[in-house]
C-alpha angles and dihedrals in degrees: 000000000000094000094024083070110048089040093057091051096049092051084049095052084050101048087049083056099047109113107191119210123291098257090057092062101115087056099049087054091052099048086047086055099048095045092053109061085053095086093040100047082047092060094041086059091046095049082048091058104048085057097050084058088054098049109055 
């Protein structure tokens, strides 16, 4: 665990820096799309969920 996390962060460093070639550029901009509604969908559940507390 001790390696395992600091070796996860680094690969992942690396993947947000990875250009692919030219001609894959229309690739590189979907996968782009599709990775960066993930965080925000997550805190939209989450605010969704704190309400729900609230509410009952």
């Amino acid at each position: 665990m001790v390696i395992s996390t600091p070796l996860i962060e680094c690969l992942s460093n690396f993947n947000q820096r990875l250009q692919l070639p030219h001609f894959l550029d229309g690739v590189q901009r979907w996968m782009r799309e599709t990775e960066d509604p993930g965080p925000k969908a997550y805190s939209r559940i989450a605010e969704n969920e704190n309400h729900l507390k609230y509410d009952i």
